[in-house]
N, C-alpha and C positions, 0 to 999 in steps of 0.2 A: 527433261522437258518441263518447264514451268507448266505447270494445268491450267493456269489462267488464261492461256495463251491458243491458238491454235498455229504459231510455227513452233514445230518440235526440231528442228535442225535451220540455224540461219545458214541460208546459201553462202558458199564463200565468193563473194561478188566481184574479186580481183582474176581469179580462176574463168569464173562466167565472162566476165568483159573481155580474155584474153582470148577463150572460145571465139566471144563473138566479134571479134575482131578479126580471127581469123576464116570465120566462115564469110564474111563479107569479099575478104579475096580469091574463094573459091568462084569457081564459075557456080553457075544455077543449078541445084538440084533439085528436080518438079516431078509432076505426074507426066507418064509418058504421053505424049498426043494423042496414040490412038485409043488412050485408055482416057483418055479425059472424054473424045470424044465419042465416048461409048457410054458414059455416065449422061453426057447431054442428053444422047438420042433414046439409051434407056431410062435413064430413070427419067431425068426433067422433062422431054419432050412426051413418055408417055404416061408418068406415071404422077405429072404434076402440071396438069392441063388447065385446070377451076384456075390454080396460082395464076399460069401463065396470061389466062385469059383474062383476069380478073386486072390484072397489073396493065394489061394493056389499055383496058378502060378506066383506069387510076390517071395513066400519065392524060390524058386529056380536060382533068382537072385540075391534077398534083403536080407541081415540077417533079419530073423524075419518077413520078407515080409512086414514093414513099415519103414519108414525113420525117422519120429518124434516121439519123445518119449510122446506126446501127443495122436498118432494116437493107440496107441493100447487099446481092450474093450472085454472085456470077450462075447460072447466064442470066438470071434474073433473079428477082424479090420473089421468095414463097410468102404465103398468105397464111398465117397461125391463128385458127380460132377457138383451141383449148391450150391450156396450162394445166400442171396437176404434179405436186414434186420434182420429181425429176426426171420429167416426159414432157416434152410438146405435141401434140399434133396439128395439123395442115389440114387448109380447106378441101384434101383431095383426101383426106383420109389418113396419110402418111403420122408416121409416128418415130419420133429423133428421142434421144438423149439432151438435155438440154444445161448446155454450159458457156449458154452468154448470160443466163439467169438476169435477165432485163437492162444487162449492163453490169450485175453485181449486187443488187440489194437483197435479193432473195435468198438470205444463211438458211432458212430454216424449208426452200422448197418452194416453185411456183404455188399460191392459191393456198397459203395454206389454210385449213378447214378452221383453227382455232381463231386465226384473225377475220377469218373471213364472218364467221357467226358475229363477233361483236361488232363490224362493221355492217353487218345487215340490222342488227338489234337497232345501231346509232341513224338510220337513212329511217326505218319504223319508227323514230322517235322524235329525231331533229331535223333530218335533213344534211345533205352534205356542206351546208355552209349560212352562217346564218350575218357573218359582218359583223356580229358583238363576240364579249367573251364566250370561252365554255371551259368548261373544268380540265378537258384533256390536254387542255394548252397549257395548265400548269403541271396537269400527270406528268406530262413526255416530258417537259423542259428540267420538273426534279427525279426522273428516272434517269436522264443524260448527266444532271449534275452530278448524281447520288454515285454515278458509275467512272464519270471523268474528274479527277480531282481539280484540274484547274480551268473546268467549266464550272463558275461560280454561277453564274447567269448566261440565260438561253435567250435568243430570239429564234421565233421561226418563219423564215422567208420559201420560196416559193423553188425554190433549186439551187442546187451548187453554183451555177455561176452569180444567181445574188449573193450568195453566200460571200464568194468572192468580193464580189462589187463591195459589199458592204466593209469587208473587213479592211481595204486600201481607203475606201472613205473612213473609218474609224480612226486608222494610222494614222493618216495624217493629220486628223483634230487632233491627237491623243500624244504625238511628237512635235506638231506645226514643223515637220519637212517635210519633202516632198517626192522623193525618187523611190521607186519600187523596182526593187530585184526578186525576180525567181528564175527559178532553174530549170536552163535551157533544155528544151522538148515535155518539159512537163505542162499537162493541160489546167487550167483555172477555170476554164469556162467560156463561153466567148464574146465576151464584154470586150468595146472597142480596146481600151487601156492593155487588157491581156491577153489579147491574141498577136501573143508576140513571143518567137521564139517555141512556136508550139510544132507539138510532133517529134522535128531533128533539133536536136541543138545547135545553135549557131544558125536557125531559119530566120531570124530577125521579123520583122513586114511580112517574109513572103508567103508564106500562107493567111496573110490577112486580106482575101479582098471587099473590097467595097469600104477599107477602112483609111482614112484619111492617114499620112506619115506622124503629120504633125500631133496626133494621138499618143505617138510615143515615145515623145518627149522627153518623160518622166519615166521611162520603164527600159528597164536591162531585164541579160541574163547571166548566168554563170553557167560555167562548165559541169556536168554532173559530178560528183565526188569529190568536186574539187574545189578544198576549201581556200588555194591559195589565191584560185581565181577571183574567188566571192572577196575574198577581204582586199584584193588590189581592185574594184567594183567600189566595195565599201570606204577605202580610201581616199578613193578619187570624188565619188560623191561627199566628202565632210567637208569639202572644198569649193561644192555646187549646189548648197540648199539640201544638204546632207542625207538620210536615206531613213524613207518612214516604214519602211515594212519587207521584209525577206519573206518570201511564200515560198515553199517548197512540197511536196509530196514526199511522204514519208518514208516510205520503201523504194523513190527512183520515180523518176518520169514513167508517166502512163504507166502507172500500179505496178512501178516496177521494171519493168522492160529492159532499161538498164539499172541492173541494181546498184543498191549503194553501201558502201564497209557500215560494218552496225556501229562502228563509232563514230560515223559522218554528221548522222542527227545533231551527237552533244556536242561537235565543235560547230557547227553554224549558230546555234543556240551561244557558245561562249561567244563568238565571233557580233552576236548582235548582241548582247550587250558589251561590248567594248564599246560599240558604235549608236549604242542610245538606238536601234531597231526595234521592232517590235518584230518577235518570232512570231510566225503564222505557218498553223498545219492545216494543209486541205486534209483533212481526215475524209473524204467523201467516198471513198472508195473502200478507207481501212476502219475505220471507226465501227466496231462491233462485230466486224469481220477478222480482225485479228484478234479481238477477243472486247470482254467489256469494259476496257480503262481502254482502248482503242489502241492504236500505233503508238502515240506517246508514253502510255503507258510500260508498253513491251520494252523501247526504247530507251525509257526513265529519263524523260525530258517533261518539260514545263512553257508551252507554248504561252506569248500571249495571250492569241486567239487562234477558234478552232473551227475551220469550217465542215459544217456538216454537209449534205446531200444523199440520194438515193434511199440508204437502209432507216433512215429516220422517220421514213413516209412508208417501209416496209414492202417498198414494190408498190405502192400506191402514189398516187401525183401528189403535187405539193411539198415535195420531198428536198427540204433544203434549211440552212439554219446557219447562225453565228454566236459562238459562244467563246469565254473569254473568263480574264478575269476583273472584278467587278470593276476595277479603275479605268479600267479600258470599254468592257459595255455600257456604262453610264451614258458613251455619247451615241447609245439606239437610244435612250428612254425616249417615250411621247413620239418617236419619230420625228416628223414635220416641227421645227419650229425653235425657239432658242429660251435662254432664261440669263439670269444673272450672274450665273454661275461656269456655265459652260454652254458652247454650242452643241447643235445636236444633228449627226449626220443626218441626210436627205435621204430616208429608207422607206418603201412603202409596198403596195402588194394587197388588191384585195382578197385575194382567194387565199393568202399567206395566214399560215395557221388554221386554215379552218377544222372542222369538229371533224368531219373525214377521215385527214390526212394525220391528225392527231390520233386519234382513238386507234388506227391503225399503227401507226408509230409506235405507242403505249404497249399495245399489245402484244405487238412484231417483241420490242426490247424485252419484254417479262418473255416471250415464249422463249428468246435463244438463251435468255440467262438461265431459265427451268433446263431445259433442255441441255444444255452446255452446246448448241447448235453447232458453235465458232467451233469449237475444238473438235469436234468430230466432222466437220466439213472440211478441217486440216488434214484432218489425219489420211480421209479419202486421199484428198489431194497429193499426200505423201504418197500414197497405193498408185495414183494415176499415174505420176510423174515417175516415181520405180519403174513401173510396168510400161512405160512408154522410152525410159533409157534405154532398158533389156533389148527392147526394138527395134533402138537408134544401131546397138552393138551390131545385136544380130545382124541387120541389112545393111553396117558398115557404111551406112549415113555420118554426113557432118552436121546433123542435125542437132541445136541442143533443147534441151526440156529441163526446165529447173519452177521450183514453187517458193512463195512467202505465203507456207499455209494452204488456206483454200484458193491463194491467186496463183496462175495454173500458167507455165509459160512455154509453147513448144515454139521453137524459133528455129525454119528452114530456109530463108534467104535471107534473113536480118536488114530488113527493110527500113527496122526503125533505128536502127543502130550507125547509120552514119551521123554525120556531123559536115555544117559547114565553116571551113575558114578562110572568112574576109582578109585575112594578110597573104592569101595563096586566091585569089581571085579568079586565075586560070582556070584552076580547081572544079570550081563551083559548078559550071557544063555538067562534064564528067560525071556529079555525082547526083545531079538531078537525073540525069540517062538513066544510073542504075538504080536509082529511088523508086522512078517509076516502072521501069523491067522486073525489079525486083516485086513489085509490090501485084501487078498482072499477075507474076506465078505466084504468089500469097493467095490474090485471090482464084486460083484454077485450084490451089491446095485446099482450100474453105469449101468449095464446091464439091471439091470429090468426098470428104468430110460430109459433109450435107448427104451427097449421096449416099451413104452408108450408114446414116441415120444418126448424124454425132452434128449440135449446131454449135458454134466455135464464136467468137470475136474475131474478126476477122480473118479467119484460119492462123491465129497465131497465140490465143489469147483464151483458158478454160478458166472458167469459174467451177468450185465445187458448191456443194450443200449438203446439207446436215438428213437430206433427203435420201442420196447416194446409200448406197450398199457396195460390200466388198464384190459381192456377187454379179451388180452393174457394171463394177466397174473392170472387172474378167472379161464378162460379152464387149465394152466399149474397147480395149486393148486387140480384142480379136479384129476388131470394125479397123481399126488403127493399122491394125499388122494388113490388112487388104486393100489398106494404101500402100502402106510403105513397100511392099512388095513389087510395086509398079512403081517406083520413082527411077530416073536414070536423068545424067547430065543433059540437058538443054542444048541442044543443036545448034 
């Protein structure tokens, strides 16, 4: 195991994709009915009532009565008003194991005490945002240089999906063409131009609504893993105003999900420069979670550009950024506006950078480097994913469980693992049916989870942290095995 790193074993991703290809042909295996319905009426209906009630008086304000597309869980949205390591608790009292860690930025543990004193010291002092410079905007931006080699220059914008937004506007000043490819089912954010092909590969439009067709004009995808896809993509665009920017996530669509051979990186990376591309990593998920030179690093690749989100803001908002190297961030300088030299992308953001979400940032990156956070929220991860195999065996489940690190994957209907194809059009019916079947008992599996005091990503999806103990993660295995115990094929 390199130390630098927190995956001490890369998953063999051709093994996992055959898995999960073939649990997708099995019929459903869920929590039995009357045991779901026993988790409703004990736990949620009496033992999470404030939630229940509370949510009700939310949706008359809120569409939906939540504001993140994270926060909702069968049979309803619980209400969370502590954070503390590796603990949540609920407006009822209740207290979970916590491994959706706010989506992922959290290595080091909800709330931790050391970031949180300096950002109480910085609100005693400045203020969370003042619209001019402050010092921590150069801390954070030479802490991320110092630790990413081909982050030469940082900007910092306001979330991953500017992050995005800004790096496709970079591209194409920085090439003058025009088509953007990324890889199908991976998310960017949801900017009109890249909400496309997100989720399943081969979704094209269809999970974009409210977004005009002709948006995506300019935007492909490619098949996951699959480099010959990308380079007959890459081809055909040299012939149509040729191809300004490849985005990919680094470990596979949705941090992963499906993964990808660990020599997939270097050949898209050769593949764009054959074709004058500009490589682009959404780092926003792995950057300082796989360790401090980020996924590229592990990988030993040399993006472009790198987009950040989440852990750069430390769990704090404003958590997002675009870094590169310096021929290619030349066109944020100034933002707004042009010179004689070069134009300058249209990027902007007032709350972007502010003293807050920096000083936090700053902090967040010095604690996990002190700490070695990344690599011992791996190592957990390892322990989880072990201890959740043993259990797959035991109860003779087709369930599979595999990690990159602390990114934690238990996959019991493989919801996200189809794919559409437009030349088999019949097709398409068919697998919307079990997209959405499949995705109901994901989330009945998330709930009964819940119940047991374990909060998940969508019941398919653990983050670890640097928080965890071996000793947590015993008790959470037992919580685990008192599901698994109750699951049988779907009637």
């Amino acid at each position: 195991m390199d130390q630098r790193f927190a995956i001490s074993k890369y998953p063999d991703a051709a093994k996992i994709t055959s898995d999960l290809d073939k649990l997708i042909k099995l019929p459903i295996y869920t929590i039995r009915p009357e045991v779901l319905k026993a988790y409703e009426e004990d736990y949620f209906e009496k033992k999470c009532r404030k939630s229940k009630n509370m949510i009700e008086i939310a949706k008359d304000i809120i569409p939906g009565g939540v504001q993140h597309n994270l926060a909702f869980n069968y049979p309803f949205p619980l209400v969370f008003t502590k954070a503390d390591g590796a603990y949540l608790y609920d407006i009822d009292g209740n207290k979970y194991y916590d491994f959706l860690q706010a989506g992922g930025p959290t290595i080091l543990g909800s709330n931790s005490i050391e970031v949180r004193q300096k950002v109480i010291e910085l609100l005693n002092e400045c203020g969370p945002s003042t619209g001019l410079f402050h010092e921590y905007e150069y801390k954070l931006a030479k802490k991320i240089s110092d630790n990413i080699k081909t982050v030469e220059m940082f900007r910092m914008l306001g979330s991953g999906t500017e992050g995005c937004m800004a790096a496709i506007r970079v591209a194409r000043l920085a090439t003058k063409k025009r088509n953007i490819i990324k890889m199908g089912g991976a998310y960017h954010g949801w900017s009109d131009q890249l909400a496309y092909g997100i989720r399943i590969p081969g979704s094209k439009w269809t999970q974009a609504s409210g977004v005009p067709r002709f948006n995506f004009r300019s935007t492909q995808e490619f098949f996951p893993n699959d480099l010959q896809d990308l380079e007959k993509k890459l081809r055909f665009n040299s012939l149509r105003g040729g191809t300004a920017a490849v985005l990919i996530e680094p470990i596979g669509p949705e941090s992963g999900t499906r993964p990808l051979d660990k020599d997939f990186n270097k050949g898209v990376e050769k593949l764009c420069r054959k074709y004058g591309a500009l490589f682009v990593f959404d780092e926003v998920v792995t950057a300082f979670r796989i360790g401090m030179a980020g996924a590229q690093g592990y990988f030993d690749v040399s993006p472009d550009l790198t987009v950040f989100g989440k852990i750069v803001a430390g769990g704090y908002p404003g958590a997002g950024g675009l870094g590169g190297k310096r021929e290619y961030m030349k066109y944020l300088s100034s933002g707004i506006g042009g010179s004689d030299k070069h134009k300058k992308a249209l990027i902007g953001g007032t709350m972007a950078a502010n003293p807050l979400s920096c000083v936090a940032g700053y902090y967040t990156l010095c604690e996990i480097e002190r700490t070695n956070a990344a690599q011992k929220a791996g190592q957990i991860g390892d322990k989880l994913i072990e201890g959740l195999q043993l259990l797959i065996e035991k109860y003779k489940l087709p369930f599979i469980a595999f990690n990159q690190g602390s990114i934690c994957h238990l996959e019991t209907v493989g919801t996200m693992h189809f794919s559409l194809d437009w030349s088999k059009p019949w097709k398409i019916p068919g697998v919307l049916v079990a997209t959405s079947e499949r995705k109901k008992e994901m989330e009945h599996m998330g709930a009964a989870y819940m119940a047991e005091g374990i909060v998940t990503l969508a019941g398919s999806r653990l983050y670890t942290s640097a928080a965890y103990t071996e000793e947590m993660i015993k008790d959470v295995l037992l919580k685990f095995e008192k599901v698994f115990k109750n699951i049988a094929i779907k009637a």
